[in-house]
MARNUKOL-975016 format. One line per 3 residues: number of its first residue (from 1); their letters; for each residue y, z, x of N, C-alpha, C. Coordinates in nm, 2 decimals, decimal comma. Atoms other than C-alpha are relative to their C-alpha. Example, Ala and Ser with C-alpha at 12.3 -4.5 7.8 and 13.67 -1.06 7.14 Angstrom:
2
1	as	-0,12 0,00 0,09 -0,45 0,78 1,23 0,12 0,00 0,09; -0,11 0,00 -0,09 -0,11 0,71 1,37 0,11 0,08 -0,08
This chain:
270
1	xxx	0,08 -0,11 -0,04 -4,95 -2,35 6,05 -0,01 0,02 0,15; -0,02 0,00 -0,15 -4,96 -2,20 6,40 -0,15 -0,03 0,05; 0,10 0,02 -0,08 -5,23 -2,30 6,65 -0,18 0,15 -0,08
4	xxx	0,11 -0,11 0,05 -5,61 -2,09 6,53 0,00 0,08 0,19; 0,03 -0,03 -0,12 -5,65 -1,83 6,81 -0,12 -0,03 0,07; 0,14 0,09 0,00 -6,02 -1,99 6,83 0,07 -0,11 0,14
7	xxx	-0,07 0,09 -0,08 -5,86 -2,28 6,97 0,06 -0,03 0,13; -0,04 -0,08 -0,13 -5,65 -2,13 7,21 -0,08 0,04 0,11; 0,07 -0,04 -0,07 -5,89 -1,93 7,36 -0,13 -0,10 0,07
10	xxx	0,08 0,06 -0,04 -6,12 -2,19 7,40 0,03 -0,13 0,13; -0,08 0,11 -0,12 -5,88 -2,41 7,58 0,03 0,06 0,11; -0,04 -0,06 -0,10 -5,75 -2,11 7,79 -0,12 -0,02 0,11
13	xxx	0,12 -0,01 -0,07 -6,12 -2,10 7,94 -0,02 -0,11 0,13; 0,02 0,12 -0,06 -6,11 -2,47 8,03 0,11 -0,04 0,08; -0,16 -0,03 -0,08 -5,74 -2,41 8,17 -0,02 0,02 0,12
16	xxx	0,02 -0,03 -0,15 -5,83 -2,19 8,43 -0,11 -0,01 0,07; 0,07 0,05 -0,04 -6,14 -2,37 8,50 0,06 -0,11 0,12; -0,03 0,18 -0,04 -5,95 -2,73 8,59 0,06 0,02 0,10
19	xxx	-0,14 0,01 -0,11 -5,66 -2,57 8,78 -0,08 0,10 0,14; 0,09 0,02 -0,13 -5,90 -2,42 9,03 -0,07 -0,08 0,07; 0,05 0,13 -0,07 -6,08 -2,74 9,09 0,10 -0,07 0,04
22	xxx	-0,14 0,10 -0,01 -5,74 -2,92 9,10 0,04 0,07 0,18; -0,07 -0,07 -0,16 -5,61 -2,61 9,36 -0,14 -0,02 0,10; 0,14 0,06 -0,08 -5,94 -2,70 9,56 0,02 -0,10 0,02
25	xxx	0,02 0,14 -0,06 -5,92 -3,04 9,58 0,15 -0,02 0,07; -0,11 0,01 -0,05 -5,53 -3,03 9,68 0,00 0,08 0,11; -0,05 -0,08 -0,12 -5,57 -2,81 9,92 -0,11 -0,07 0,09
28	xxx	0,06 0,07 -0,11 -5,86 -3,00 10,10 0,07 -0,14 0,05; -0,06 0,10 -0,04 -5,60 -3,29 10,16 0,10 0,07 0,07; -0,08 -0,10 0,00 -5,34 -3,01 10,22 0,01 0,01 0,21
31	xxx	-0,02 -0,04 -0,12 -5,22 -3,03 10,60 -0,08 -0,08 0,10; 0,11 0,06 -0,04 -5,46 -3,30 10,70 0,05 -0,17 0,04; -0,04 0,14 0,00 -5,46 -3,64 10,81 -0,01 -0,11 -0,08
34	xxx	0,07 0,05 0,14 -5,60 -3,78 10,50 0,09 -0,05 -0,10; -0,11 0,02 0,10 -5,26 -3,77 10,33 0,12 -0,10 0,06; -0,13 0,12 -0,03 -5,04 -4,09 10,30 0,08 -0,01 -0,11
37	xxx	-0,08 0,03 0,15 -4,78 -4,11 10,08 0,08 -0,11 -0,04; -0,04 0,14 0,00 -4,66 -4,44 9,92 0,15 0,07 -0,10; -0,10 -0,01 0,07 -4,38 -4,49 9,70 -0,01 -0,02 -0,16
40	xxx	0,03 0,05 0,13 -4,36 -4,52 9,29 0,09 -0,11 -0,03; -0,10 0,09 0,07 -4,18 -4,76 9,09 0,17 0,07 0,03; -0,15 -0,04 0,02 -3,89 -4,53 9,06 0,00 0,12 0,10
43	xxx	0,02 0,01 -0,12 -3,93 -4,46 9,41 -0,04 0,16 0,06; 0,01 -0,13 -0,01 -4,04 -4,08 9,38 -0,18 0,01 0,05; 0,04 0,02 -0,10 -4,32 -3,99 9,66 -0,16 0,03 -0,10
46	xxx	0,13 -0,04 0,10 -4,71 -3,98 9,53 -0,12 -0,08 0,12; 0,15 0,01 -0,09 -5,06 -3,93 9,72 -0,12 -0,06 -0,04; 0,13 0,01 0,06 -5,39 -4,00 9,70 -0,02 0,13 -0,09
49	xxx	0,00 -0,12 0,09 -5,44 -3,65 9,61 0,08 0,04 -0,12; -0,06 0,03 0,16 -5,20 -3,65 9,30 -0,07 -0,06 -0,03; 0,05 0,04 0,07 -5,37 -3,87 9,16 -0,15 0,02 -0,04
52	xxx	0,14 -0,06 0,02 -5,74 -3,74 9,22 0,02 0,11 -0,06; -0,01 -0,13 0,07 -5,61 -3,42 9,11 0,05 0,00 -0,14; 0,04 0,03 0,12 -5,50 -3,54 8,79 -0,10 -0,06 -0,12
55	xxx	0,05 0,08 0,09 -5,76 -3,77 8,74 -0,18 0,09 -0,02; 0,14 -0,12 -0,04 -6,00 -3,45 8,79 0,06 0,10 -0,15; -0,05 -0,07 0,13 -5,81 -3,26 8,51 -0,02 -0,03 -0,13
58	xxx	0,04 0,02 0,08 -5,83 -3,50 8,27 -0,12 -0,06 -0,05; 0,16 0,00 0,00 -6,20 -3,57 8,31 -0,04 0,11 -0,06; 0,07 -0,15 0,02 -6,30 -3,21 8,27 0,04 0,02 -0,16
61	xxx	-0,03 -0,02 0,16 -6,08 -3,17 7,95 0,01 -0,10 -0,08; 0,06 0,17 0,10 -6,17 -3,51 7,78 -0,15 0,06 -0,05; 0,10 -0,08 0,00 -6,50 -3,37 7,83 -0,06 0,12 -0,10
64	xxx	0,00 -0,09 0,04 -6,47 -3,08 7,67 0,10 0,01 -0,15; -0,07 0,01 0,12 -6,19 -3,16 7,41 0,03 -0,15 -0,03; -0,03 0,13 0,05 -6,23 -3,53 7,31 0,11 -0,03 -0,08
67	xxx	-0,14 0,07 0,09 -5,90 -3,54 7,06 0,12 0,05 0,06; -0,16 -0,04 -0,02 -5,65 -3,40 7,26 0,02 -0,12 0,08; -0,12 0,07 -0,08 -5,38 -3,58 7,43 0,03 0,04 0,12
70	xxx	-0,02 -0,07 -0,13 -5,23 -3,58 7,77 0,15 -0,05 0,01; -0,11 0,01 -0,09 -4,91 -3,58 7,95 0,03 0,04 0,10; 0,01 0,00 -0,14 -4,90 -3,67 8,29 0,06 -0,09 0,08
73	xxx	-0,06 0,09 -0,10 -4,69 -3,76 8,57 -0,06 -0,12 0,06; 0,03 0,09 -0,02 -4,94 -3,96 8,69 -0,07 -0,13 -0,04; 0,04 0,12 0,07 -5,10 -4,17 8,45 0,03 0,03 -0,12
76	xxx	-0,08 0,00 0,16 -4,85 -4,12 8,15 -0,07 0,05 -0,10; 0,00 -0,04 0,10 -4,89 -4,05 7,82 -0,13 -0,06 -0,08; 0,08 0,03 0,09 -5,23 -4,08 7,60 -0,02 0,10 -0,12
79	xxx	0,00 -0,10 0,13 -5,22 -3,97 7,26 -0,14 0,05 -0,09; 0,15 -0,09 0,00 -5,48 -3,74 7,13 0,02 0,02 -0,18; -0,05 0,00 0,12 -5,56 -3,65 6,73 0,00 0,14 -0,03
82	xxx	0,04 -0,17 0,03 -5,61 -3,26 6,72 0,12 0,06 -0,04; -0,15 -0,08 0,02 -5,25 -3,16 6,75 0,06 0,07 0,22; 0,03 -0,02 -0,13 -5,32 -3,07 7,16 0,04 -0,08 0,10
85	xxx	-0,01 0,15 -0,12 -5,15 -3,26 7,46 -0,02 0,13 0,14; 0,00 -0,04 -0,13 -5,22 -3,15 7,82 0,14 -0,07 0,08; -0,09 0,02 -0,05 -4,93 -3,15 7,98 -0,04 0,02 0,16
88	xxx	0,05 -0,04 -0,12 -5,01 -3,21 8,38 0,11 -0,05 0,05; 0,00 0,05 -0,08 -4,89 -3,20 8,71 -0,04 -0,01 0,09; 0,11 -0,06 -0,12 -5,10 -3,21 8,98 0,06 0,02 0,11
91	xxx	-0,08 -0,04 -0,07 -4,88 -3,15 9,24 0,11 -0,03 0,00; -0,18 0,00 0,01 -4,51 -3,06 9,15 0,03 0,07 0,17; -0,10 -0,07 -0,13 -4,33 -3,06 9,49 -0,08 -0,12 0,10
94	xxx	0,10 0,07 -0,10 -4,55 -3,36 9,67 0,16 0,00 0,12; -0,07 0,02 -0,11 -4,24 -3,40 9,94 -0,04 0,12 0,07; 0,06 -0,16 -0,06 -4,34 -3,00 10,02 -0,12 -0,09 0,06
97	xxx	0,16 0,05 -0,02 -4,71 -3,12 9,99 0,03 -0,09 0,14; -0,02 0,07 -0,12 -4,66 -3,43 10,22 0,04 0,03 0,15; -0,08 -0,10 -0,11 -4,45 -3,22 10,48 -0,09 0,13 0,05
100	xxx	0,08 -0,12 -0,08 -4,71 -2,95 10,54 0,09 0,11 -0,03; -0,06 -0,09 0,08 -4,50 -2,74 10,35 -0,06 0,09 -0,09; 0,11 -0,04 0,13 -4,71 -2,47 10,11 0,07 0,05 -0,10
103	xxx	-0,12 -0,01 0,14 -4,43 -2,46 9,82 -0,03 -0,07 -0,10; 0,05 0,13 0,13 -4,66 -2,72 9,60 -0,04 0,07 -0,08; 0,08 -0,08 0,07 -4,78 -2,65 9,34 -0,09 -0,09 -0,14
106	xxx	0,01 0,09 0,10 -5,02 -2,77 9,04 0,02 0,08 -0,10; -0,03 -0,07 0,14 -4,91 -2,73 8,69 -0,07 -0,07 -0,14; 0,09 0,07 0,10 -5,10 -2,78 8,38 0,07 0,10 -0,16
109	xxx	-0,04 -0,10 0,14 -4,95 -2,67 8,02 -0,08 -0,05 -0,09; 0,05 -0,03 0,10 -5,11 -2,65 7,71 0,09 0,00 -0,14; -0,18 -0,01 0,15 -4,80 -2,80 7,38 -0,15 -0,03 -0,12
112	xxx	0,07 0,04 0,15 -4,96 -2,79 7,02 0,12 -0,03 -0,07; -0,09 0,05 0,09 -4,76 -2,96 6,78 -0,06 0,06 -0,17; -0,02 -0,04 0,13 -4,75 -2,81 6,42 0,00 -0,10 -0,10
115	xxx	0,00 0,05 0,13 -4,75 -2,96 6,08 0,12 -0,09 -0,03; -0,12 0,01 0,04 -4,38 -2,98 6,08 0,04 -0,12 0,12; -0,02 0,12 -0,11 -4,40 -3,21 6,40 0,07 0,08 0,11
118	xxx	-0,02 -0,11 -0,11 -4,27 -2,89 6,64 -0,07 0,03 0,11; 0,10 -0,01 -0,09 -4,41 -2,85 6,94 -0,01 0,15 0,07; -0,02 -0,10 -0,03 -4,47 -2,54 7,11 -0,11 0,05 0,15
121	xxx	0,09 -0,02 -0,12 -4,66 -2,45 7,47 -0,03 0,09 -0,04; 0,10 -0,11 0,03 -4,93 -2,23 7,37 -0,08 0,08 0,16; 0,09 -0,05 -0,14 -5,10 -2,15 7,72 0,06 -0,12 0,13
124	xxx	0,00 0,08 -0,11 -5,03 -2,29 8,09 0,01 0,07 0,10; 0,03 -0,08 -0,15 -5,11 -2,20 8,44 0,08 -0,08 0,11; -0,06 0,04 -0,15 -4,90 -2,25 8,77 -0,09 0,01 0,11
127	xxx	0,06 -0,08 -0,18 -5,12 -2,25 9,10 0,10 -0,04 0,09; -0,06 0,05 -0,09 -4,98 -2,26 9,43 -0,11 -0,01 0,06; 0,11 -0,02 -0,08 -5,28 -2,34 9,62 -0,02 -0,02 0,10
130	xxx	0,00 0,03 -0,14 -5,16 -2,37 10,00 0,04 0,19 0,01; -0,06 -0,20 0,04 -5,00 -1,94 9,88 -0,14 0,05 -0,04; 0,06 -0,04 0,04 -5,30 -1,89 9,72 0,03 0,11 -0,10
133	xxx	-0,11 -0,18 0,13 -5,15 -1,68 9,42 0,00 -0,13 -0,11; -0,02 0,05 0,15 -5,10 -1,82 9,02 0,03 0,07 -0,07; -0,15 -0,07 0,11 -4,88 -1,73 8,75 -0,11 -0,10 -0,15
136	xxx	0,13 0,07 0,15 -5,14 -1,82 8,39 0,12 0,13 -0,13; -0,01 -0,10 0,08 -5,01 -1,67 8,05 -0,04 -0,15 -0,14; 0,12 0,08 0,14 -5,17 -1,76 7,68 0,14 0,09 -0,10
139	xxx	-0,07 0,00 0,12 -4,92 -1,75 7,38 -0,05 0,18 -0,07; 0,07 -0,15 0,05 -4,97 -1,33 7,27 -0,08 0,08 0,07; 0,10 -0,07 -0,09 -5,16 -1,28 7,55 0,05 0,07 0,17
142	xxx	-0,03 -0,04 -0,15 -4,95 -1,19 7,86 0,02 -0,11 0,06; -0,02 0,08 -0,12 -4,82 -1,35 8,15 -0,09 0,08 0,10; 0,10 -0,04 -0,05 -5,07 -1,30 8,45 0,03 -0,08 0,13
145	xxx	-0,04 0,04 -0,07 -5,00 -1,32 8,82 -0,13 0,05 0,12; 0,13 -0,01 -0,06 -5,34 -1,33 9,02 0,03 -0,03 0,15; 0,00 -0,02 -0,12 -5,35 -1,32 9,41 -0,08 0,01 0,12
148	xxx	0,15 0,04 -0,11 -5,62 -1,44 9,70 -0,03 0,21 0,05; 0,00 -0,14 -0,06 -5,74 -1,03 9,76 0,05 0,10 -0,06; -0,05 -0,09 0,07 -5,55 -0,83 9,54 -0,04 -0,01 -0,16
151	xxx	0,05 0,04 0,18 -5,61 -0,74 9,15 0,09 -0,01 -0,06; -0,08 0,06 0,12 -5,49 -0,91 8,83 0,18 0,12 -0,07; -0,08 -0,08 0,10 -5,16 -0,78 8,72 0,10 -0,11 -0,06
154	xxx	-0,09 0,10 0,10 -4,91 -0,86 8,45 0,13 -0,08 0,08; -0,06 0,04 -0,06 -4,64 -1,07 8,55 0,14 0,00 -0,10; -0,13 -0,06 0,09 -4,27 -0,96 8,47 0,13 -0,05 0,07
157	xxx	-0,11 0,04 -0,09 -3,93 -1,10 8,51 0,08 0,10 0,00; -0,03 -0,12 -0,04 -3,71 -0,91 8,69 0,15 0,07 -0,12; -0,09 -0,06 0,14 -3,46 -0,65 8,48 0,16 -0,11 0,05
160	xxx	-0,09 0,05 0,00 -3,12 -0,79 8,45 0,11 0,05 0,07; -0,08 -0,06 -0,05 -2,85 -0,76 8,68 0,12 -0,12 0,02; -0,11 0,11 -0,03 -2,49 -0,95 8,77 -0,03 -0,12 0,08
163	xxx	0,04 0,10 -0,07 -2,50 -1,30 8,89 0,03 -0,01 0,12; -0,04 -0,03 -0,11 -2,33 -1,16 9,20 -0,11 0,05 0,12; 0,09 -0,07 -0,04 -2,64 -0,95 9,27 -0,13 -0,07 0,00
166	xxx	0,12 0,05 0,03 -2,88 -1,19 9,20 0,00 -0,11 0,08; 0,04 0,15 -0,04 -3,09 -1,46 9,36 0,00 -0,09 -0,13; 0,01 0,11 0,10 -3,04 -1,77 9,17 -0,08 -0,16 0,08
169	xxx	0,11 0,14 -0,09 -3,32 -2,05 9,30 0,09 -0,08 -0,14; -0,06 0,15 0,04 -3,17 -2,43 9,25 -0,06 -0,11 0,02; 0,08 0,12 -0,07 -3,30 -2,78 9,32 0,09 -0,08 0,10
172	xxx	-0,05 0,15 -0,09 -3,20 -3,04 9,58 0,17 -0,01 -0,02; -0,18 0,03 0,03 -2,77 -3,08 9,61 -0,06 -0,16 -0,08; 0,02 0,13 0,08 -2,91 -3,44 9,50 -0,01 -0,05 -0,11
175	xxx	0,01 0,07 0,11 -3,02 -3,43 9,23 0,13 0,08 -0,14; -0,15 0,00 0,07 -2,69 -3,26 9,10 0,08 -0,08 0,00; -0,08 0,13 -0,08 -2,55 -3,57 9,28 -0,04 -0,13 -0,12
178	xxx	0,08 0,11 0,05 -2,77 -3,81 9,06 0,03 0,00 -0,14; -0,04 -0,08 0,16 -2,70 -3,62 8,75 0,17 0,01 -0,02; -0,16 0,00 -0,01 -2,34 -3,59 8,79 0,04 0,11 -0,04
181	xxx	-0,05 -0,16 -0,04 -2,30 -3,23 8,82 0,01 0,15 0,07; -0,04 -0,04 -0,13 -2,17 -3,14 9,09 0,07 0,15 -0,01; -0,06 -0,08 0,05 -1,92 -2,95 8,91 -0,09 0,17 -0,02
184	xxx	0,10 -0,09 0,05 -2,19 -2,72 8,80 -0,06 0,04 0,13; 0,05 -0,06 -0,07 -2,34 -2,66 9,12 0,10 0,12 0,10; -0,18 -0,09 -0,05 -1,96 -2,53 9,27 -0,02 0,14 -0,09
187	xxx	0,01 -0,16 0,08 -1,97 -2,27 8,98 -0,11 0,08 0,05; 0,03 -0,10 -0,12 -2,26 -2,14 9,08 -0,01 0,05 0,13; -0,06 -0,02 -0,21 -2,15 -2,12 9,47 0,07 0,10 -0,02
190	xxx	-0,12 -0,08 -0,04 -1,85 -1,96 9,40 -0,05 0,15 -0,15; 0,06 -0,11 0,09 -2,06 -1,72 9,08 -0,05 0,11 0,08; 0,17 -0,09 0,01 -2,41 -1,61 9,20 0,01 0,03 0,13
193	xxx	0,02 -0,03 -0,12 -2,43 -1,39 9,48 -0,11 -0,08 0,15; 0,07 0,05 -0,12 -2,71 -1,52 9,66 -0,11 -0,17 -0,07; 0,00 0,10 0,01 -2,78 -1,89 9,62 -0,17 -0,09 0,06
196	xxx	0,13 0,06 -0,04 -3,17 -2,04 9,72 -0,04 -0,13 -0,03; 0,05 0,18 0,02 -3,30 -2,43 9,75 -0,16 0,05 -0,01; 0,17 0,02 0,05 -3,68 -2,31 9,63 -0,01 -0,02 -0,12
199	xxx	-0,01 0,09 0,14 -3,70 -2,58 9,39 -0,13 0,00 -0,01; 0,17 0,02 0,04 -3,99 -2,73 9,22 -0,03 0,11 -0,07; 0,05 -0,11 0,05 -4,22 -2,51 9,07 0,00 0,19 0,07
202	xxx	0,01 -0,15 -0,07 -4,20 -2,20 9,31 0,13 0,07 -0,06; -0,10 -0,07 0,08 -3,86 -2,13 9,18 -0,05 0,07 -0,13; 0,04 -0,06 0,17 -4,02 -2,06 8,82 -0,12 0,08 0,04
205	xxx	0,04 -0,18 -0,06 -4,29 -1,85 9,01 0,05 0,09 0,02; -0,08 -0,10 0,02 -4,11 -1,67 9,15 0,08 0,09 -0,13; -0,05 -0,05 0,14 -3,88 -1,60 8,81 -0,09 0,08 -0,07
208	xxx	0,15 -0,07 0,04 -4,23 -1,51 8,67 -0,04 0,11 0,05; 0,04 -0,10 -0,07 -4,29 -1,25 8,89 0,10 0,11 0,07; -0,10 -0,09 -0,01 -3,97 -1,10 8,94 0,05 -0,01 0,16
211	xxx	-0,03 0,00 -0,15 -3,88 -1,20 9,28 0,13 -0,12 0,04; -0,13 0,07 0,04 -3,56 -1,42 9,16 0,04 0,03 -0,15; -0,06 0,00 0,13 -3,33 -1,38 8,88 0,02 -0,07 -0,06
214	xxx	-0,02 0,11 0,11 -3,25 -1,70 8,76 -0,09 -0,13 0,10; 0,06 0,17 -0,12 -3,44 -2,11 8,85 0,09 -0,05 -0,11; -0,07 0,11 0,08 -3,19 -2,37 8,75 -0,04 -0,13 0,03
217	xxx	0,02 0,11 -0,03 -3,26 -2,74 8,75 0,11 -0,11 -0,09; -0,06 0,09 0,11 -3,01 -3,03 8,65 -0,09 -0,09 -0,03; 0,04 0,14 0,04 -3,29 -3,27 8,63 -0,16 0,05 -0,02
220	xxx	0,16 -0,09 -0,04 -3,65 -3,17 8,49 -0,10 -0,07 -0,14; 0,05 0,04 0,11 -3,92 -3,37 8,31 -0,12 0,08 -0,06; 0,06 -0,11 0,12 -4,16 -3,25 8,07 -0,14 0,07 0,11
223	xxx	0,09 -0,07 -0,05 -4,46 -3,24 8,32 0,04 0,12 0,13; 0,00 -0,09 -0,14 -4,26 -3,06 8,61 0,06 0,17 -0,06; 0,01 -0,13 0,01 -4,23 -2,76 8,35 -0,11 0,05 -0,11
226	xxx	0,10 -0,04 0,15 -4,54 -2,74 8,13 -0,04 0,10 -0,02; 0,05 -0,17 0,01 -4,65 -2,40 8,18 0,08 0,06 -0,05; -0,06 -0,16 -0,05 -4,35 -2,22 8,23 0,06 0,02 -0,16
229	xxx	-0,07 -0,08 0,12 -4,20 -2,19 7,85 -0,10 0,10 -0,04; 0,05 -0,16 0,10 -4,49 -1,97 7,74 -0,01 0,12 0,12; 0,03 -0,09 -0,08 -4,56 -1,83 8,10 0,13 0,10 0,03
232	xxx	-0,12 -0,09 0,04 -4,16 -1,69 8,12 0,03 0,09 -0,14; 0,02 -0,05 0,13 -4,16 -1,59 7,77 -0,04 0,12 0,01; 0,07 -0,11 -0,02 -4,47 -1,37 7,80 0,04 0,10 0,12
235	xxx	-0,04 -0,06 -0,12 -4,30 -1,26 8,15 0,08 0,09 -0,05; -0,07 -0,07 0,07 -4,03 -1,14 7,91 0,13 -0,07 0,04; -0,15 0,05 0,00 -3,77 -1,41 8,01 0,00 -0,14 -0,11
238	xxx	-0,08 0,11 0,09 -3,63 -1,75 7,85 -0,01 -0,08 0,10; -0,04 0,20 -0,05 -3,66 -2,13 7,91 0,04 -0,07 -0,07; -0,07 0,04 0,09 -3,46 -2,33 7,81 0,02 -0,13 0,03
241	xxx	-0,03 0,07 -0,05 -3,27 -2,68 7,84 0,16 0,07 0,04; -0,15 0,00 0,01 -2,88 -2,69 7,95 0,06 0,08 -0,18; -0,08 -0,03 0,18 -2,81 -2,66 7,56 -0,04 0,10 -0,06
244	xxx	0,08 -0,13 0,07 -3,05 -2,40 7,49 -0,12 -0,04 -0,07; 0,09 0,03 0,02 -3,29 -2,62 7,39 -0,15 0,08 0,01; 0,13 -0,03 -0,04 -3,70 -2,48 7,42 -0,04 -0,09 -0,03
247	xxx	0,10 0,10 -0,04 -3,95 -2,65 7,54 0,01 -0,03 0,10; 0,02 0,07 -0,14 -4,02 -2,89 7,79 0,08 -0,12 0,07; -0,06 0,19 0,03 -3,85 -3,23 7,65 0,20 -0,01 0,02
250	xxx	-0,17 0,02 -0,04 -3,48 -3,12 7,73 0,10 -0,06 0,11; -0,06 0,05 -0,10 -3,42 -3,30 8,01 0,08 0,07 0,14; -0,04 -0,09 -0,16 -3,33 -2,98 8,28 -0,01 0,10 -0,07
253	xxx	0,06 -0,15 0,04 -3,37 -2,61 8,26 0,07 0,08 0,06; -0,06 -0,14 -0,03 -3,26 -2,27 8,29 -0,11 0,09 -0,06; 0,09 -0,10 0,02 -3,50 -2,01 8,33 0,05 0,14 0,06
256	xxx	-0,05 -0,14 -0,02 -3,38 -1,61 8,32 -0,04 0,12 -0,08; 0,03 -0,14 0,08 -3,41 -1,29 8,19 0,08 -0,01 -0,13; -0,07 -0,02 0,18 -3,29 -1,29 7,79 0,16 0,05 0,04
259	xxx	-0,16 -0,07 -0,01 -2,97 -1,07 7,90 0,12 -0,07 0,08; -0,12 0,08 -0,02 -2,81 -1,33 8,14 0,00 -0,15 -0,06; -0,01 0,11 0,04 -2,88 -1,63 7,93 0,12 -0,08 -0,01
262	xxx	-0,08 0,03 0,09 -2,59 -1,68 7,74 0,13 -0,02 0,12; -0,11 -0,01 -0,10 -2,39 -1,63 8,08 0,01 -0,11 0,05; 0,04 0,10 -0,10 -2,54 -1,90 8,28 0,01 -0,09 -0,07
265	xxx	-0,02 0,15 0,03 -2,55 -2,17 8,01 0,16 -0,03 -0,02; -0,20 0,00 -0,05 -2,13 -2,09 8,00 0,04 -0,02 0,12; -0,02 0,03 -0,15 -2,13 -2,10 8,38 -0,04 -0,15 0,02
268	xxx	-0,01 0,14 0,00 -2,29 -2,43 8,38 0,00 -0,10 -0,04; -0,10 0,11 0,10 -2,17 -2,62 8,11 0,10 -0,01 -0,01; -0,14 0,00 -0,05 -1,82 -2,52 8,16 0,03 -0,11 0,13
């Protein structure tokens, strides 16, 4: 049976409750001397702030939904009994972050798992909170692109045009390097007209809001895209993995407009 819209709605509330205190507290470390960044196990860069900012998220929704679950970059996986996991990041892009760069972003998704054991992102919000702007959409309800001063409008990917004509946002030459497809980054060089390194999450903003045509990633774990399968969707585009997978759990992504899908997963799996 699918999620009750009860449910939903009650969670949306507490959604964009968290990710305001989250974009609040990231942003008071945000350009400051306060921020040190150590190293992880698997040597990928993490703050004080990541971690207060997660551990502020799942406070608030423990709180409030004692059986759900979480999944989080920074303090892993706790399993919940409702059917509910919070998918977090609290800041996707900390090398941005750290750098005084405002390309961070926090991401918080919302997966219910079904009967059948399916999972499916029902609601999740993007902030950028050094941009001041967020990208939120709710399963049937819209994608929603809000902005420090201006009013609420829908949020739409852009119409479809050749990959010649289009921006196509990428991540890092590295981590095509790390992944071993290289090959795949050449195609699109010598494809996509106009070629962009705004990785991380801002690539899939943008996509959201029509101000890129395609976000590719060879390397992408579940929390650095929890939002965006419902928030693209409702935009009116597609996320996917390499294979066409949906979801989160595919291990890299391709996010576009429905009409050049089928082009780009031939372009970079060839």
């Amino acid at each position: 049976m699918p999620p009750a819209e009860q449910d939903i709605q009650s969670r949306l509330a507490v959604l964009l409750r968290v990710a305001d205190e989250a974009a609040d507290l990231t942003r008071s470390y945000f350009q400051s001397d306060r921020v040190r960044v150590e190293s992880k196990a698997d040597e990928s860069p993490v703050t004080q702030a990541d971690r207060e900012a997660e551990q502020c998220i799942r406070a608030a929704v423990t709180a409030a939904f004692p059986k759900d679950g979480f999944i989080g970059e920074e303090y892993g996986t706790q399993p919940g009994s409702s059917g509910y996991h919070w998918v977090i990041d609290p800041i996707d892009g900390t090398v941005s972050f750290a750098a005084g760069v405002p390309l961070y972003g926090s991401l918080i998704g919302i997966e219910h798992t079904d009967a059948h054991g399916t999972r499916h992102v029902v609601a999740g919000v993007a902030s950028m909170p050094a941009l001041h702007e967020r990208v939120w959409a709710v399963q049937g309800g819209g994608a929603w692109w809000e902005r420090q001063g201006k009013p609420r409008v829908p949020a739409r990917v852009a119409p479809p045009q050749s990959l010649k004509d289009s921006i196509v946002c990428t991540a890092g030459v590295e981590y095509y390097r790390r992944t071993d497809r290289m090959q795949a980054l050449r195609k699109l060089e010598e494809t996509c007209g106009r070629m962009r390194g705004w990785s991380d999450c801002y690539a899939l903003v943008l996509l959201a809001t029509g101000r890129c045509q395609a976000a590719i990633d060879p390397m992408m774990n579940p929390w650095d895209c929890g939002p965006f399968p419902v928030i693209i969707a409702e935009a009116g585009g597609v996320f996917t993995s390499w294979t066409g997978e949906p979801g989160i759990h595919g291990g890299d992504s391709v996010g576009c407009h429905p009409a050049m899908h089928a082009e780009l997963l031939r372009l970079i799996r060839d």
